[in-house]
N, C-alpha and C positions, 0 to 999 in steps of 0.2 A: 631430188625430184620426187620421190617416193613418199618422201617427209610429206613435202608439202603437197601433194594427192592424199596420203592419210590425212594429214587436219582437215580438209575439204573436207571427203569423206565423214568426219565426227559431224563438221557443222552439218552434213545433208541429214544427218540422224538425229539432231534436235530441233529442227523447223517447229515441232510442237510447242517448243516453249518459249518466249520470250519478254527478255527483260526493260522492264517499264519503272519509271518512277513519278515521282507526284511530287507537286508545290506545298508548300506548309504553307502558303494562303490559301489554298483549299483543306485544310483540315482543320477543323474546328475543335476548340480547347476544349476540354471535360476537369471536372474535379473528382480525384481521390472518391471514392465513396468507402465507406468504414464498418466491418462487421464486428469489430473490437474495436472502436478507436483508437487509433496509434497504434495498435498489434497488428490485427487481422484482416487485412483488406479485402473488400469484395471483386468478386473477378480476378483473383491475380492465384498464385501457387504461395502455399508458407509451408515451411519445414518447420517440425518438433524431431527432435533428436535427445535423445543422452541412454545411459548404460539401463541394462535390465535390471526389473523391479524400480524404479525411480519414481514411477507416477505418471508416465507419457500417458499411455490406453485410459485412466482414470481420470488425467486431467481434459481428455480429451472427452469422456462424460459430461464432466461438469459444464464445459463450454457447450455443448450439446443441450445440456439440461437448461441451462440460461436461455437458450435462443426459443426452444419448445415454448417455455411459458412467462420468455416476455422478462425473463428477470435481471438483476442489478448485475454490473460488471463490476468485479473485483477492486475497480479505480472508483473511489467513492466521488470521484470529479466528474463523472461521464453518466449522460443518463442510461439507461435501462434498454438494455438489446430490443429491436423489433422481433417478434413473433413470428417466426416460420417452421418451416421442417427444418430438418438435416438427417441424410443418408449417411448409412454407416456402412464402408465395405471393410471386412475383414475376415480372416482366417485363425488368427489366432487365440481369440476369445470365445466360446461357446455362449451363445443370443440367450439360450436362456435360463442356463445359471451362474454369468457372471456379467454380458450387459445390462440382462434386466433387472437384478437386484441391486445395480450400482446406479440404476434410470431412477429405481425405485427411493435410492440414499439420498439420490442429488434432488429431489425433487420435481423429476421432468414429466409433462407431459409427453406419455407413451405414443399417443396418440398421432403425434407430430415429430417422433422419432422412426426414423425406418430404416428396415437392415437388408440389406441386400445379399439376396439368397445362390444368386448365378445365373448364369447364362441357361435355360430352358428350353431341352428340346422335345418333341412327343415322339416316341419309338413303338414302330408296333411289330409286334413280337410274331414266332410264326404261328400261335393260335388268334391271329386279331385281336391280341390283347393290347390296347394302348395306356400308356403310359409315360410319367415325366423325367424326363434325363437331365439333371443337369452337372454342369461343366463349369470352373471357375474363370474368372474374370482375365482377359489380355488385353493392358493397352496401346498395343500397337496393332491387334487384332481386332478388337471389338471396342472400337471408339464412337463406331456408326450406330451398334445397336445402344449402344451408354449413353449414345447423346440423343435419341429415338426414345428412349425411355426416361429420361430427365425432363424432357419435355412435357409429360404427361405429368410432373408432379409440379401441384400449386405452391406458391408462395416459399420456393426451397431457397434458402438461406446459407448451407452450408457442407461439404460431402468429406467425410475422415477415411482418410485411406491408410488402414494400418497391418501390416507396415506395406509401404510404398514397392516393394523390391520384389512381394510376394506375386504383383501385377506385370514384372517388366521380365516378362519371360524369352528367353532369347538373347539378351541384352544383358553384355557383360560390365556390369554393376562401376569396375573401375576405371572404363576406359571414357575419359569426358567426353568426346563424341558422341557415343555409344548414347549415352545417359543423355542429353540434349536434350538426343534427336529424338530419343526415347519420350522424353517429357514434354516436349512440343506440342503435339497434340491434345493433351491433357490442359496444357496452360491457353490453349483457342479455346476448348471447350469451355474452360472457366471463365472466359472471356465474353466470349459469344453468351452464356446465357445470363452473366451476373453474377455468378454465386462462386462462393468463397472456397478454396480446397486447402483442405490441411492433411499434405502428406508425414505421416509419422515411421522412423526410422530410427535404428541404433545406432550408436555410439564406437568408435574403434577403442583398443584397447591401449593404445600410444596415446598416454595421459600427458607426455612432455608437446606435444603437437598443437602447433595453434587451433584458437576455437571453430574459426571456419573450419579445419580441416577434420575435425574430430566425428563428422557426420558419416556414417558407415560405407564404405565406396568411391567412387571418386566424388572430387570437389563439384562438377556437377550438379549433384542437387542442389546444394544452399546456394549457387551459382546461378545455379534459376530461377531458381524462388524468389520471390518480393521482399519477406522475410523469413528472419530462421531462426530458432527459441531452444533453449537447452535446457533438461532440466535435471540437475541434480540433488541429495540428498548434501543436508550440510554437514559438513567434517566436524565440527562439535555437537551437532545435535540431531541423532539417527531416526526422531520422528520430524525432522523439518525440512521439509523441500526447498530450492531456490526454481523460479521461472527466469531466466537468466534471456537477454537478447543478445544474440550472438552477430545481428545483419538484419539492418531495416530501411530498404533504400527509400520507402517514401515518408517515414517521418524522420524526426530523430528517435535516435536511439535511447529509449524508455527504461527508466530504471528497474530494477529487479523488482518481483513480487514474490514471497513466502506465503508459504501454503505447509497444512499438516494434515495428515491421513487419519483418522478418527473413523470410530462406528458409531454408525448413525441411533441416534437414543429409542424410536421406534420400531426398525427395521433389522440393528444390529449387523447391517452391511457396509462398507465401507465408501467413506466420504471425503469430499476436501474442504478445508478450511481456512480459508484465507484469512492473511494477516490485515490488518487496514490501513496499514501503511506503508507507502514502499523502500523501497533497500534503497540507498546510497551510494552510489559509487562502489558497486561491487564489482569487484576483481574477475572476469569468467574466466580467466584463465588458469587463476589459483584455483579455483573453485573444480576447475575439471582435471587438474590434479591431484586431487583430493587429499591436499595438506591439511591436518588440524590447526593450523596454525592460521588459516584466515580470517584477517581482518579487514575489515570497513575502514571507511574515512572514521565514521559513527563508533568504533569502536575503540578506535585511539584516542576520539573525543573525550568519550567515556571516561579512559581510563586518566587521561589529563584532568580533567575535573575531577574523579576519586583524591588525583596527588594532589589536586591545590585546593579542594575546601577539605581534608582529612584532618588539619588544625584550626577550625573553625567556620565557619560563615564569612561572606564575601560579599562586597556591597556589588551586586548587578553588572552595575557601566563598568566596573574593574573588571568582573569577568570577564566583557563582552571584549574589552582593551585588552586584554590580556591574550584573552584566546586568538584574538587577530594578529598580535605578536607570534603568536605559536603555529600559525598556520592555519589554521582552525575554521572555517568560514561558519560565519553565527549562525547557518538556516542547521548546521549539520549538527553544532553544540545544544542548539535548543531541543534536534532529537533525539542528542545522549540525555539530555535533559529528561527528556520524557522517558527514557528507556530506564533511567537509573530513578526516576521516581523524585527528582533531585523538587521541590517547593519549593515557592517564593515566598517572603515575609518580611513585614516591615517591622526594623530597627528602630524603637523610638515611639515616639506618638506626636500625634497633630503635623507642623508643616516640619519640625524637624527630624520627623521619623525619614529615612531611607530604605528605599529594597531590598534586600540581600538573597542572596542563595544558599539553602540549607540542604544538606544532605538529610533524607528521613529521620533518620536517628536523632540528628542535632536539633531538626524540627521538634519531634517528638517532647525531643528534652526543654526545650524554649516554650514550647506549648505548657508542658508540665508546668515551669518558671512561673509563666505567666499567669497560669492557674493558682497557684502559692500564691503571690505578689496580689492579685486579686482577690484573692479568700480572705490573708491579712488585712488587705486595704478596709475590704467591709465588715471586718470583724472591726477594728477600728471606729469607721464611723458606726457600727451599732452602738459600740460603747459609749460614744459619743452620744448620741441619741438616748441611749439606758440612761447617763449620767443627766443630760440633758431634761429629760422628762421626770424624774425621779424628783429634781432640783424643783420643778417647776409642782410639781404636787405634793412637794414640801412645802412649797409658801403658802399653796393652796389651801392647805389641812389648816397650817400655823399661821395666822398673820402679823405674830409679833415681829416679824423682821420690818413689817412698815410702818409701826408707833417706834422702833430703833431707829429706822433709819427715818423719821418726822422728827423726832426727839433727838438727833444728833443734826440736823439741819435748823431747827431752834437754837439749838446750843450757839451753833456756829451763826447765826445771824444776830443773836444777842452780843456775843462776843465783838463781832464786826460793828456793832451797833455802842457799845462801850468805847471799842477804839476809834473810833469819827468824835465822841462825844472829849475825850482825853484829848483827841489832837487839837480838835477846836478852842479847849481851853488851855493850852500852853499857847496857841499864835496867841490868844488873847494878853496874856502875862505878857507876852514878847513885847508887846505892843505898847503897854502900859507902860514898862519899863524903860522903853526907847522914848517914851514924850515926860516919861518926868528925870531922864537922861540928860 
């Protein structure tokens, strides 16, 4: 009895609230809207994650600097970011000498980047002196005033919050609940006004750990997120980045993009530099391992083509036959192609020449070939032409060779002219002889 007077009792203490639902013919479809296409979607939550020093805080400039002044995205398929702001909250970079000289590298319009300085309060002190107080950011505290003041900014595109964990104060980073319910608020916000959030976070140090899970605290964040981007340095090569997608539930899963840290030739502050092509079939999970020993699809390709044109040249459709026997699919062979420099050249000339694939070197040497084989050829017909014209202004100078050669054409018609006169006069005998026969 007691029991059931306590449950009564709960339901008379939530009369406040109650549960409702809705028809999905009343709700009306929307499309995906894209602040990266295929990466970055607008209004949703994305996670950047991986180990310090890797590039997160700088890659998240560049993506800043692209959206200030309207510039190309990394995917040379995709047009050219729209033009807005993006807010920058953060604690661990100092605004103004290490944001702004890296605003300064990527080329952004400063103008249309803005940093958020904290929550601002006026104190006045016990001589009436006023003054500005401020206090860093809670978002489970101060989502009222963050979203009160978002408002007032035009055409905002985009807010980096790095790292993520420095905001959720109170909230025990590993427990998934915890982290949610934490994040919730933040993901309506991004919602409600449009604009794209990229929460940045590190990396745990359990390298054997799958990729979702490698995001610093519990599974939570990438859990929430829309999508979620890992970035690490690559195990053979310590000035090259990988942008790795670890979880992208609204498109597919986009292949890797490389990038390199370089100082900017003006500025001499540092920059990124995207490669223009994307990665392959890259592994994330080797990769956040950080085995030297990773390989591509593209890199086995590679090294298969090293082994099989390394005694020669190969007529093309072979390769193409060949490599499909081996696994190989031809979109990924044409970009060892490209990566090893490997040219095309035809075997032959006119309709019987064929294709082939040359490794540089063999080209090189076939070029040379060619070049020999051509120099001889027209040294040839020069001489042809020296002897030719030589001949010809020899007769020129001398014209005894055409009284020789009139005077031997005499000869021989007189001759001819003798033997008709001989034959005529033996049918004759013949004849005589036969009738007094």
């Amino acid at each position: 009895m007691s029991r059931r007077r306590n449950i009564r009792n709960v339901e008379k203490s939530r009369t406040e609230y109650e549960a409702v639902f809705e028809s999905f013919a009343l709700i009306e479809e929307t499309e995906i809207q894209w602040l990266w296409p295929g990466r970055l979607p607008e209004g949703m939550l994305s996670i950047l994650f991986g180990d310090p020093g890797a590039g997160k805080s700088l890659l998240s400039v560049d993506i800043a600097a692209r959206i200030s002044r309207g510039g190309d995205w990394p995917d040379v398929n995709w047009p050219p970011a729209d033009k807005g702001k993006v807010l920058i909250i953060t604690q661990e970079d100092d605004p103004s000498c290490t944001i702004k000289p890296r605003l300064i590298a990527a080329k952004a319009e400063d103008g249309n980047v803005l940093f958020f300085k904290g929550l601002r309060q006026t104190v006045t002190n016990t001589d009436d002196h006023t003054y500005d107080k401020y206090r860093s950011l809670s978002l489970l505290d101060d989502i009222y005033e963050l979203r009160q003041m978002l408002k007032k900014i035009e055409k905002l595109r985009l807010i980096i919050v790095d790292p993520i964990a420095d905001y959720l104060r109170g909230v025990d980073s590993h427990n998934n609940a915890e982290v949610r319910n934490a994040l919730l608020p933040l993901i309506e916000l991004a919602s409600d006004l449009k604009v794209a959030i990229l929460a940045i976070t590190h990396s745990t140090k359990n390298s054997e750990a799958r990729a979702i899970h490698r995001a610093m605290g519990s599974v939570g964040f990438v859990a929430a997120a829309r999508s979620s981007w890992f970035v690490t340095k690559d195990p053979n090569n310590s000035d090259r980045r990988f942008f790795v997608p670890v979880k992208n539930n609204n498109a597919p899963d986009n292949s890797a993009l490389a990038f390199s840290v370089v100082p900017d030739e003006s500025s001499g502050y540092p920059r990124i530099v995207w490669e223009p092509e994307p990665i392959l079939d890259l592994d994330p999970q080797l990769l956040m391992a950080g085995k030297g020993n990773v390989k591509t699809k593209v890199d086995e390709a590679a090294e298969w083509l090293l082994e099989y044109l390394k005694d020669g040249p190969k007529l093309s459709k072979a390769v193409k036959m060949v490599s499909k026997g081996k696994g190989h699919a031809w979109r990924t062979v044409q970009e060892a192609k490209r990566v090893l420099g490997i040219e095309p050249g035809k075997d032959g000339f006119g309709a019987d020449g064929e294709w082939c694939c040359f490794l540089p070197e063999q080209f090189h040497l076939r070029a040379q070939d060619s070049e020999a084989e051509d120099s001889a050829h027209l040294a040839k017909n020069r001489k042809r032409k020296k002897l030719k014209e030589s001949r010809f202004e020899y007769h020129k100078r001398d014209p005894r060779h055409i009284r020789d050669r009139h005077a031997k054409y005499e000869d021989e018609k007189r001759q001819h002219k003798r033997g008709r006169k001989r034959g005529r006069k033996r049918n004759l005998e013949r004849k005589q002889l036969d009738e007094g026969v």
